[in-house]
N, C-alpha and C positions, 0 to 999 in steps of 0.2 A: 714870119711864117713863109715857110717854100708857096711857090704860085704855081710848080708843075711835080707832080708824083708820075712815078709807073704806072702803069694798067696794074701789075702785080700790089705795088704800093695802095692803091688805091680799094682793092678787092680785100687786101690785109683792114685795111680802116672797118671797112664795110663790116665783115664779118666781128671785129672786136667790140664796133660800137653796135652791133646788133646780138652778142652776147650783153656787156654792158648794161644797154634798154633791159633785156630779161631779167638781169641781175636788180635793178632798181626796182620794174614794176613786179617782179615776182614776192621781192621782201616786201613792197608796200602791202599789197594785198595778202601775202604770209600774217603780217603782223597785224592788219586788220579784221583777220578772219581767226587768226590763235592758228592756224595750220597751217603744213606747208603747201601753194599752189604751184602750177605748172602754169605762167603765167604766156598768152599767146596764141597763133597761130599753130604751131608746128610745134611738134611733141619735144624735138631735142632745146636747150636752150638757148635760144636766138628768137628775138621779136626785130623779123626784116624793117619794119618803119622806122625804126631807129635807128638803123643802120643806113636805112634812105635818109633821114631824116636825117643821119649828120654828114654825111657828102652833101647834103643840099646846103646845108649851112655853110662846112668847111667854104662849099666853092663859091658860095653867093658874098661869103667875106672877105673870098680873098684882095680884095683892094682896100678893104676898109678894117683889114685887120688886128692894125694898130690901135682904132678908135673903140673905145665900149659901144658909145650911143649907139655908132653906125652899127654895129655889130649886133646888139643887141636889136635895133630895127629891121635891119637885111636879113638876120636870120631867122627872125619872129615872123615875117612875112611869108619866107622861102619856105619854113618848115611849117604853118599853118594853109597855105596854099598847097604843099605836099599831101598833109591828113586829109584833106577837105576833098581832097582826088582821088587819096587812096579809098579812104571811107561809100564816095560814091562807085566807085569801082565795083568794089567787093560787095554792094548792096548791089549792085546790076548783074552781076555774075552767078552772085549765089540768092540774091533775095533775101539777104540778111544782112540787118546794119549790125557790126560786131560792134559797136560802141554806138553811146548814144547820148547826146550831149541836148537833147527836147527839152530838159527838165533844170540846164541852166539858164541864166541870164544872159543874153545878147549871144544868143548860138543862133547860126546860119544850117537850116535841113537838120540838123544833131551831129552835124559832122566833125564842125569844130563849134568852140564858143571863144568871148574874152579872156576867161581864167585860163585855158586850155593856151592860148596865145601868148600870153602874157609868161606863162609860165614856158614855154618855146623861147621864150625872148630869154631870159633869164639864164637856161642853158645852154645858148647861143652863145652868150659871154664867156658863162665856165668853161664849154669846149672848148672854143678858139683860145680862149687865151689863158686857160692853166691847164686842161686834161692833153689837149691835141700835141702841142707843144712834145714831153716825153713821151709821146705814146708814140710821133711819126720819127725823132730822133733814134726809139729804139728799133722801129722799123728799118730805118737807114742803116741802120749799122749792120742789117743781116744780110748774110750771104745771098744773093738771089736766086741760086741753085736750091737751096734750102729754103728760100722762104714759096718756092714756087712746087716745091714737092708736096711741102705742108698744104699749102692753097689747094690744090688737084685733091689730096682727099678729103678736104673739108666740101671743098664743090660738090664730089661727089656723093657725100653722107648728107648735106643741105638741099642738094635736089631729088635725093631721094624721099628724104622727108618731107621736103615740098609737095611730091607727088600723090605720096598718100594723103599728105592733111587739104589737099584740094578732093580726091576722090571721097573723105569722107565728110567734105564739105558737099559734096556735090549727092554722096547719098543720100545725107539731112534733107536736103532739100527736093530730093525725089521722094523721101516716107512722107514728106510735109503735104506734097500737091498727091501723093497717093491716097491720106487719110482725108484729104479734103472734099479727093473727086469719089470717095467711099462714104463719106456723111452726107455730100448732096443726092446719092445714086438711093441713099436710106432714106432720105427725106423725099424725094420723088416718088417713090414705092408707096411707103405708107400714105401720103395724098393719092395717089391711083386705089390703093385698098380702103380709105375713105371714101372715096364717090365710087369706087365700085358699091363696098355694101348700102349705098343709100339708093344705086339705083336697082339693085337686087330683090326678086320676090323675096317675101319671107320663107317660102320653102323654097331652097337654093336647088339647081340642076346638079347634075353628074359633074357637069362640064364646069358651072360656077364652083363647085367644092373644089373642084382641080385647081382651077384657076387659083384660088385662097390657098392651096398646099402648097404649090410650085413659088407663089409670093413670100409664104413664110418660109421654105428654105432657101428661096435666095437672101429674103432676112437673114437668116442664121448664117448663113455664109459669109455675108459679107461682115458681119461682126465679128465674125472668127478672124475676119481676114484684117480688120480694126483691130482687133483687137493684140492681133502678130504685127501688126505697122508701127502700134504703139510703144509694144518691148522693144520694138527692133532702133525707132527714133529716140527711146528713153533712154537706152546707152550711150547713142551718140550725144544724147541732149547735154547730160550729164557733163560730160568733157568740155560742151562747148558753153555750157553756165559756169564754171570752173575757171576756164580762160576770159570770157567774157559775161561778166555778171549781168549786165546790161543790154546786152543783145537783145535785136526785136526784130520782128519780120512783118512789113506792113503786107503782102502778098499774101501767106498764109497767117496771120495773124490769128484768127478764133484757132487752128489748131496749133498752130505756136503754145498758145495760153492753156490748150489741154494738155497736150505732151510736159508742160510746165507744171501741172495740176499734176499728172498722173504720176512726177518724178517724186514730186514732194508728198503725195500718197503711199508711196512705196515706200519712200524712207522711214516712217511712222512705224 
């Protein structure tokens, strides 16, 4: 295998083995589910980890390219330290672990585990030494004029997609800390309207009956306003249990588990 690519070269890898990824985890999950998914990040078909994940590989092999073992070691390491950073990442940013590995054996935070590695190791081999092979020969052989036109609008339709599936990552996770700071603001109320009426005469003033109006329509408001949070996160939720079945949000978690609740409600 070559040990130096273009920038262009290189950006071409990127993008094919980040279709590729999509193409593999979309049918696994198609044919486990009987339907077709949109498996990923980003709405078009490309899951970027894979596409990280195999420049990490290609380049952590390039000296031991020859050897399976080393290959298969170098790149189980290189691409399970990749997930393991991507994973925390995107849980710091958005407050959502999109994957979640708690509920295997010998997983480190859920970020990665051994089967998860192991199985890294494995494609380490196949890439480098039967998929990469024709895939970088037929890259070679294209015009650079041409293969660089193509790149330019791929960039351009991948960072646009990027752009939105982060702002609707980013909205998720504003209805989430919305609905949350809306059920504590309900829960404080009704404990205030508790030990109000226990320290209230029995014949309430002008001022006390106001008091008790003014509390129940802020009650009611703010359930309205829960209750607009909920449709509004339940769409989004949708898309992103679709892509990631296993997603979990330790931050918002009780309403994570509602907007969860309220989807599979609505389905019924």
């Amino acid at each position: 295998m070559e040990g130096y690519y273009t920038i262009e070269r290189w950006l071409a890898f990127f993008f094919i083995y980040s279709f590729l990824g999509w193409c593999i985890e979309s049918t696994i999950v198609s044919v486990s589910k009987r339907k077709l998914t949109n498996r990923g990040f980003l709405k078009g078909p490309m899951l970027p980890l894979y596409g990280f994940g195999a420049l990490t590989i290609i380049i952590s092999t390039l000296m031991v390219a020859d050897n399976a073992v080393l290959v298969y070691i170098c790149g189980m390491i290189a691409a399970t330290a990749l997930e393991y950073v991507t994973g925390a990442a995107m849980e710091a940013i958005f407050n959502m672990k999109y994957w979640d590995y708690s509920d295997k054996k010998f997983n480190i935070h859920g970020y990665i585990c051994l089967k998860s590695s192991l199985f890294w190791g494995f494609l380490s081999v196949v890439l480098v030494m039967v998929i990469h092979v024709p895939i970088a020969e037929f890259i070679d052989s294209l015009d650079i004029r041409i293969l660089t036109a193509v790149l330019l609008v791929i960039i351009v339709i991948a960072a646009t997609d990027t752009v939105f599936a982060f702002k609707k990552a980013l909205d998720y996770q504003k209805l989430l800390a919305y609905e949350s700071m809306i059920k504590k603001e309900l829960s404080e109320i009704s404990e205030r309207l508790a030990e109000a009426k226990e320290a209230f005469t029995e014949k309430a003033t002008a001022k006390q009956i106001e008091y008790f109006s003014n509390q129940e329509q802020k009650v009611e408001r703010l359930r309205l306003e829960l209750d607009a949070a909920k449709e509004k996160a339940g769409k989004l939720h949708k898309s992103l249990l679709k892509s990631f079945p296993s997603a979990s949000s330790k931050r918002f978690g009780e309403a994570f588990e509602e907007i969860k609740k309220y989807v599979s409600t609505k389905k019924q």
